[in-house]
C-alpha positions as CSV (number, residue, x, y, z in Angstrom):
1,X,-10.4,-0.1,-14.5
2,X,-8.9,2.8,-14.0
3,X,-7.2,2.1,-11.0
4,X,-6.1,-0.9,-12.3
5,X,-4.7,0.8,-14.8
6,X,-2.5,3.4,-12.4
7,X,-1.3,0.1,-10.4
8,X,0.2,-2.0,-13.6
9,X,1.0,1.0,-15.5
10,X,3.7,2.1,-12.2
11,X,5.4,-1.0,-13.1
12,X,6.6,-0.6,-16.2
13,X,10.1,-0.6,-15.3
14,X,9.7,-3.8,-13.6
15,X,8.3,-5.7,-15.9
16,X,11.6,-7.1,-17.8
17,X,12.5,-8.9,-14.0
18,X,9.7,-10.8,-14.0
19,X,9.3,-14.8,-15.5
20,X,8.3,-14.4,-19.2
21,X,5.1,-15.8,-19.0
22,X,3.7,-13.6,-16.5
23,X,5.0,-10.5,-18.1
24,X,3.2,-11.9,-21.0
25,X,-0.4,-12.0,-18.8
26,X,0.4,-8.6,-17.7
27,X,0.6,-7.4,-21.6
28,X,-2.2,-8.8,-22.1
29,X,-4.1,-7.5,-18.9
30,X,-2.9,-3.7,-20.0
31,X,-3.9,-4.3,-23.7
32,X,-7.6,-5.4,-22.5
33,X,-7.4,-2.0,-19.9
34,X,-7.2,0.1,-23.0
35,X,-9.7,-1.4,-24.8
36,X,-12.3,-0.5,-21.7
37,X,-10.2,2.8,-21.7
38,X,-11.6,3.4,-25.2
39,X,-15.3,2.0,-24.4
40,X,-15.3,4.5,-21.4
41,X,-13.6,7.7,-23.1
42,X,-16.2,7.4,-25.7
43,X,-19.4,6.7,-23.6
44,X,-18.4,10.2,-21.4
45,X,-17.8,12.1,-25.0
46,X,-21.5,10.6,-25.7
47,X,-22.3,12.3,-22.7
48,X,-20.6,15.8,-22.9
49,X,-22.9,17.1,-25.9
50,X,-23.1,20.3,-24.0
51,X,-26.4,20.4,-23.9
52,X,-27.6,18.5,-20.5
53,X,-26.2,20.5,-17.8
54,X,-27.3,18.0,-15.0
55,X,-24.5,15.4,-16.1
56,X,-22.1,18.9,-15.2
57,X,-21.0,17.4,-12.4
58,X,-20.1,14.3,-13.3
59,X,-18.7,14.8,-15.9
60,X,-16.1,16.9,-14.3
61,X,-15.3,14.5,-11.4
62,X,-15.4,11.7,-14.5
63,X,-12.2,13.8,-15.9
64,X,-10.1,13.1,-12.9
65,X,-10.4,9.4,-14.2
66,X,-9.9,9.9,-17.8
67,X,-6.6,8.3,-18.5
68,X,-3.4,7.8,-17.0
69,X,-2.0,11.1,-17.9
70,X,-4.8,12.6,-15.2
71,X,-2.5,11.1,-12.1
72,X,0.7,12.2,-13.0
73,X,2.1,11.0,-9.7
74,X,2.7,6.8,-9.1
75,X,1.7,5.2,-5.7
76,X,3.6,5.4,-3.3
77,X,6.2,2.2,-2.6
78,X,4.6,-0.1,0.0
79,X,6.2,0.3,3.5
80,X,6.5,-3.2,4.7
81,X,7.6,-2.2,8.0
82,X,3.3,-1.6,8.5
83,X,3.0,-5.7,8.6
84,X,4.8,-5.6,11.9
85,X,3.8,-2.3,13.3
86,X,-0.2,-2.3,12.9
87,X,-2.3,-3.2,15.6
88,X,-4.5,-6.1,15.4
89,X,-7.4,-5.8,17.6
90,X,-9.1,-8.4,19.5
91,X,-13.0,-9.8,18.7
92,X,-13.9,-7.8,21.7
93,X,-11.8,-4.9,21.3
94,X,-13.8,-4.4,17.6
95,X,-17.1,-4.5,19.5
96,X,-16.1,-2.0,22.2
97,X,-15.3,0.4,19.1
98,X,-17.4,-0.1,16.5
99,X,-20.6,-1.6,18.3
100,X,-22.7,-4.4,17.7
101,X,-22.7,-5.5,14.1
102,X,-26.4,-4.7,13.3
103,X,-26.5,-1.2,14.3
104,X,-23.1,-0.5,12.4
105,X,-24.1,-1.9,9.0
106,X,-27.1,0.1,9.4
107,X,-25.3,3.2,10.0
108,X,-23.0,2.5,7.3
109,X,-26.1,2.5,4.7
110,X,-27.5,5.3,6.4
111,X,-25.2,8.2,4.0
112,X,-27.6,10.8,5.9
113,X,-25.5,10.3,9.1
114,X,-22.0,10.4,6.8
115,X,-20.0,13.1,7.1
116,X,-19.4,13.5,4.2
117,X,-22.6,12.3,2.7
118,X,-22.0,11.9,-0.7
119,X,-23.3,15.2,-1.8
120,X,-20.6,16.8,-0.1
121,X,-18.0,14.2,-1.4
122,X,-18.9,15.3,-4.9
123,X,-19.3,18.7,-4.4
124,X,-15.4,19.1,-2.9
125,X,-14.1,16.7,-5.3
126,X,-15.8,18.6,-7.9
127,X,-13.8,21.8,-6.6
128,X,-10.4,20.0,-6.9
129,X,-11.1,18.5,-9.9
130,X,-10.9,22.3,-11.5
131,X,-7.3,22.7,-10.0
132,X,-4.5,22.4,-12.9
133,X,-2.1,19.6,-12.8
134,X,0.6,20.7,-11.1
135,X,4.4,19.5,-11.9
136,X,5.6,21.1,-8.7
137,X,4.0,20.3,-5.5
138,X,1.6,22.8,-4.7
139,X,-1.7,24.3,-2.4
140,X,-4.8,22.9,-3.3
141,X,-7.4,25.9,-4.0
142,X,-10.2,24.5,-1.7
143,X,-13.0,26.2,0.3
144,X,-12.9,25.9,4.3
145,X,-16.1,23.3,4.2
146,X,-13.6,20.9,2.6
147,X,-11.3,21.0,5.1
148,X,-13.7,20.9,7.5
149,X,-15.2,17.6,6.4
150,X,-11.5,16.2,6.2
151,X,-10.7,17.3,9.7
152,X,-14.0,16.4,11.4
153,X,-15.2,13.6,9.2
154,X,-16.5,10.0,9.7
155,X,-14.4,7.6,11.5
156,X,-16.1,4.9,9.8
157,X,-17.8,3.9,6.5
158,X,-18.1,5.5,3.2
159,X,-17.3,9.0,5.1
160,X,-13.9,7.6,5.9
161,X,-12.9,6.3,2.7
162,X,-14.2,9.8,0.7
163,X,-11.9,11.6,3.0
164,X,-9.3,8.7,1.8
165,X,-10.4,9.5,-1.7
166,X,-10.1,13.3,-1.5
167,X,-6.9,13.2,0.0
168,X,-5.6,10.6,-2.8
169,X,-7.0,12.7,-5.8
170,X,-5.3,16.1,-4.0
171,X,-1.9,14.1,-4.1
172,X,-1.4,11.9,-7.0
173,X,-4.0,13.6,-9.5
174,X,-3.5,17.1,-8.8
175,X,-0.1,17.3,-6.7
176,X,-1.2,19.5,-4.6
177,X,-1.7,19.8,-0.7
178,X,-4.5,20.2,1.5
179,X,-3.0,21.3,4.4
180,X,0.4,21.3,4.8
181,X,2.3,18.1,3.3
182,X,3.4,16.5,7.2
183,X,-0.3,16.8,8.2
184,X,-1.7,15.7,4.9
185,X,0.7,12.9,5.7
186,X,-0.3,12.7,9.2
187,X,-3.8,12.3,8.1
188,X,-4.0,9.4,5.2
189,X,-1.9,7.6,7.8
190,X,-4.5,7.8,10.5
191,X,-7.1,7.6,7.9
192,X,-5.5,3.7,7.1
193,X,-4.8,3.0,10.4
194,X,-8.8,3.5,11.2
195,X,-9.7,1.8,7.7
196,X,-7.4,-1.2,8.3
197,X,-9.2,-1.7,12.4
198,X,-12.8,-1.6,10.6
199,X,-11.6,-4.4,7.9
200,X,-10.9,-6.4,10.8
201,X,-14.6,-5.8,12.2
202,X,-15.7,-6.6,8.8
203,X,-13.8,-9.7,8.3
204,X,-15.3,-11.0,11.8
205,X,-18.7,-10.7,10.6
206,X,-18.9,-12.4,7.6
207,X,-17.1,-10.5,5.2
208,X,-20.7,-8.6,5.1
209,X,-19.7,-5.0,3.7
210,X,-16.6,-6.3,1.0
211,X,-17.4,-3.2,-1.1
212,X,-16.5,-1.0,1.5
213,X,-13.5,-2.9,3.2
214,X,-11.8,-3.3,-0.2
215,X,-12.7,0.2,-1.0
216,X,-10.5,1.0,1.9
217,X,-7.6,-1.7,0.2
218,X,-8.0,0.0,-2.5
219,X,-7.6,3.2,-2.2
220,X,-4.6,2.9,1.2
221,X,-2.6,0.9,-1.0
222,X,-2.2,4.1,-2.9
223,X,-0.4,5.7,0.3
224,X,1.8,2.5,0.2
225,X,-0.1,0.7,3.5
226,X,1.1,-3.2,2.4
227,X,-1.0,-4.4,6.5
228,X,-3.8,-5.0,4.3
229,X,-2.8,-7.7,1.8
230,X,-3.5,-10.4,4.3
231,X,-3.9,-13.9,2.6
232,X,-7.1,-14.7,3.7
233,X,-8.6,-11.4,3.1
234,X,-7.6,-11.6,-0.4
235,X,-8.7,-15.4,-1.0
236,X,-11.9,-14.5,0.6
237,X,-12.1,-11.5,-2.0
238,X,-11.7,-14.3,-5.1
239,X,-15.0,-16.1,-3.5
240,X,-17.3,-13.0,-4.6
241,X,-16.0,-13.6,-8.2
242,X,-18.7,-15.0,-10.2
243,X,-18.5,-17.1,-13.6
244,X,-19.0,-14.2,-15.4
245,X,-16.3,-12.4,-14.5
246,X,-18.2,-9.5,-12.2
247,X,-18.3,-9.5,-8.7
248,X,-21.6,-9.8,-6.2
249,X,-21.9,-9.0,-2.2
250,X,-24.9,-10.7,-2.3
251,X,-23.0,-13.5,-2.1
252,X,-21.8,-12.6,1.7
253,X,-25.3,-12.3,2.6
254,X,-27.0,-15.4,0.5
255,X,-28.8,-13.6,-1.6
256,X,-27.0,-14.8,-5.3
257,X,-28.6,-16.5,-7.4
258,X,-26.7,-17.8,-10.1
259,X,-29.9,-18.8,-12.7
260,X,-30.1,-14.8,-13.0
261,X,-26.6,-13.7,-13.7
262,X,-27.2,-12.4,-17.1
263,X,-26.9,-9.3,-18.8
264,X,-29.7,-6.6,-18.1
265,X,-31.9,-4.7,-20.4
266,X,-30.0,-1.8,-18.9
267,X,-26.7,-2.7,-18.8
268,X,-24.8,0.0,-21.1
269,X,-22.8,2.4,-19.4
270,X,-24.0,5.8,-18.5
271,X,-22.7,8.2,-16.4
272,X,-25.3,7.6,-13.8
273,X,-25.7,4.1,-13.7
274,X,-27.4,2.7,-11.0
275,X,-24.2,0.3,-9.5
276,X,-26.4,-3.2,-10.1
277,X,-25.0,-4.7,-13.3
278,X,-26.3,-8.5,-15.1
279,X,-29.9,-8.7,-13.8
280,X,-29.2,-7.1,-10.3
281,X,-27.0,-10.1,-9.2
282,X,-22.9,-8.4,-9.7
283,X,-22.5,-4.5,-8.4
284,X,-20.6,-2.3,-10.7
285,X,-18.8,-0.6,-7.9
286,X,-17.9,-3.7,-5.7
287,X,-16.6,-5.3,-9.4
288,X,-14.2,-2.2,-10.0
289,X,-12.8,-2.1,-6.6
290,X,-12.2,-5.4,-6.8
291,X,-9.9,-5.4,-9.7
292,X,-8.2,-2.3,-8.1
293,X,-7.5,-4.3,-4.6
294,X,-6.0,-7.6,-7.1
295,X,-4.1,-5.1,-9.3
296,X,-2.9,-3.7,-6.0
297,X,-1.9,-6.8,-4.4
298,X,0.1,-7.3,-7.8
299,X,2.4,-4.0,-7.7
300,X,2.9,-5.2,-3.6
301,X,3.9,-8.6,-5.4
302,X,6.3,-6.9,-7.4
303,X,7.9,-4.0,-5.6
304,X,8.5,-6.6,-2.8
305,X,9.7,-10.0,-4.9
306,X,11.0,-9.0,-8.3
């Protein structure tokens, strides 16, 4: 939600040119944002007693996330000119790069062969979580291992879109740069432009990772990357919605069942929740990155039309 939050929340100033009823939608939308806001600001204050130093972690990196005021810096305005300059790859060009589609998805869900694994991700963005807020653009205070992973990272996967996430927390949370600001520029461009060629594998096979490819919408539409909003990618995004709202990638794969979709025993949110939500049949990540790709898709909507 939070995410959805920084998308609507950089268009104030546009709302008044858009048709009545759909700035009406949109109030609404933000008013239900802050009442999750609330739910999730007390649940981590339930949480930070003091006393149970192995939520430390999380609790720092959940801080980053607390409220709008956290990301003092809007996206950046999408660059249309992407829709004609990215390269669309063929089916056979996708295979020549990424392989055949077995092995990848394999590799993908192997977060041992990640670089960064997601230990590392949360170690680093634990680090520059405890630089300040800057109001002038400044050097992010960083060990070298950091900027090691961002230089020799994944290619691929959840590595690539923790880079993408590291590098989008350094600039709009903190302000700050990683390297210098044309190569940290340099980098989320390449990041996209290797994120964008492994939705297109994705979408040729089914669709079979969304949490991942609309991770990567996600968080490049941050960097103002518009090549993404394709019509059917976004269609075929609506058809993991289920009729309770949440979203489920076991859709993609057969695996929903629709008789179980029902709230779990162990469905309250905790810090560590395990990302299955209603009865193991909706994820709890896939669900939040889908409202951030639709609330993304709606700033593209109106930066570009209104």
């Amino acid at each position: 939600m939070f995410m959805v939050e920084v998308n609507l929340k950089s268009m104030d100033g546009k709302r008044y040119d858009i048709p009545p009823k759909i700035r009406f939608r949109l109030e609404q939308i933000l008013l239900k944002i802050e009442v999750l806001a609330d739910y999730f600001h007390y649940m981590v204050q339930k949480h930070n007693d003091g006393k149970n130093k192995k939520y430390s972690q999380d609790m720092e990196i959940a801080k980053l996330f607390y409220n709008i005021t956290t990301w003092p810096r809007p996206p950046d305005k999408f660059n249309t000119d992407l829709l004609n300059r990215t390269r669309i790859y063929s089916p056979k060009q996708l295979k020549k790069i990424y392989g055949k589609w077995k092995r990848y998805h394999n590799n993908v869900n192997d977060f041992a062969k990640s670089k960064p694994s997601p230990k590392e991700s949360d170690e680093c963005i634990q680090l520059l979580a405890r630089n300040s807020i800057s109001r002038e653009l400044t050097d992010c205070r960083i060990p070298g291992h950091c900027e090691k992973i961002l230089y020799e990272g994944s290619e691929y996967g959840y590595g690539l879109s923790h880079r993408l996430l590291f590098m989008a927390i350094a600039r709009f949370s903190r302000n700050c740069i990683v390297f210098t600001e044309k190569v940290d520029q340099i980098n989320t461009d390449k990041y996209c432009r290797r994120s964008f060629s492994e939705a297109q594998y994705i979408a040729l096979n089914g669709f079979k990772l969304p949490d991942l490819m609309y991770e990567h919408i996600t968080l490049c539409s941050l960097f103002g990357h518009a090549q993404f909003f394709r019509n059917s990618w976004i269609r075929r995004l609506l058809q993991f919605q289920t009729l309770e709202g949440c979203f489920s990638d076991k859709i993609a794969i057969g695996e929903f069942d629709a008789d179980l979709l029902r709230e779990g025993d162990n469905d309250e949110w905790k810090i560590t929740n395990p990302e299955d939500i209603m009865n193991g049949q909706c994820n709890g990540h896939f669900t939040a990155v889908a409202a951030a790709t639709l609330s993304s898709v709606l700033r593209y909507i109106f930066e570009t039309y209104h």
